[in-house]
N, C-alpha and C positions, 0 to 999 in steps of 0.2 A: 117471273118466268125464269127457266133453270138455263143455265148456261148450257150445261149438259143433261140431258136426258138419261141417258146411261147409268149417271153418278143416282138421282133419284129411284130408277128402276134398280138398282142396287140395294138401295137401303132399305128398300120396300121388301124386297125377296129374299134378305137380312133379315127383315123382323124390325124395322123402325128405326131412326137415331139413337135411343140408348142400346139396344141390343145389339146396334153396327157399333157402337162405341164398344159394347164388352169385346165383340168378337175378334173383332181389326185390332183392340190395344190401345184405342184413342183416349185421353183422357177425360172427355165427356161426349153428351150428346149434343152440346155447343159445336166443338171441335168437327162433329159428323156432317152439322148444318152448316158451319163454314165452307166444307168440301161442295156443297149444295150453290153457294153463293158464287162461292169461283170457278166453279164449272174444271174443278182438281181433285183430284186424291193425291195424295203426295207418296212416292216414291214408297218408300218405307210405309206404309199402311196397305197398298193398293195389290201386294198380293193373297193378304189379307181379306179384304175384302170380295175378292175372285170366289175364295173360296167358299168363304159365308153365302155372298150371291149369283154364285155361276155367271157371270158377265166377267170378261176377260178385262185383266189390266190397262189391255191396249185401250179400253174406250175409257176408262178410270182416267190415268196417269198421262196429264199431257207429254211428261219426261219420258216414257218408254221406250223409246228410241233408242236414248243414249243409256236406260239403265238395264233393256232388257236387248240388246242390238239383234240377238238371236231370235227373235221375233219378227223379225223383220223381213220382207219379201226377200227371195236369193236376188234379186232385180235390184234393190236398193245396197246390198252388201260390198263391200270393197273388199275386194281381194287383197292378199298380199303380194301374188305375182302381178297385179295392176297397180302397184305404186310403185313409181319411179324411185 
């Protein structure tokens, strides 16, 4: 069973593990089925992938938060006139 679902419907609408491997940059289609296993795309692969498979990073990339902050709902956003 897939940790995430998203990361599989990605790689399906990709074209497979090796073909998400060419597209993303990965170094094989091992590396693509990893991201499968741990329910990740890692950072640096995952807007890659976006684009190969129109599913956005946010459901890819557990880290998107801290890599992509501008994503993020204005609700979740800290301001700078909000820090002491």
């Amino acid at each position: 069973m897939d940790k995430n679902p998203h990361i599989s419907a990605a790689i399906a609408n990709a074209g497979g593990p090796v073909a998400t491997a060419r597209k993303t940059g990965a170094n094989n289609y091992q590396t693509v089925q990893q991201w499968q296993k741990s329910g990740n795309v890692p950072a640096e692969y995952a807007p890659a992938l976006e684009r190969a498979s129109g599913i956005s990073k946010r459901l890819l990339c557990k880290q998107w938060a801290m890599v992509w902050p501008e994503l993020a709902p204005q609700s979740e956003v800290i301001r700078q006139e909000d820090v002491p």
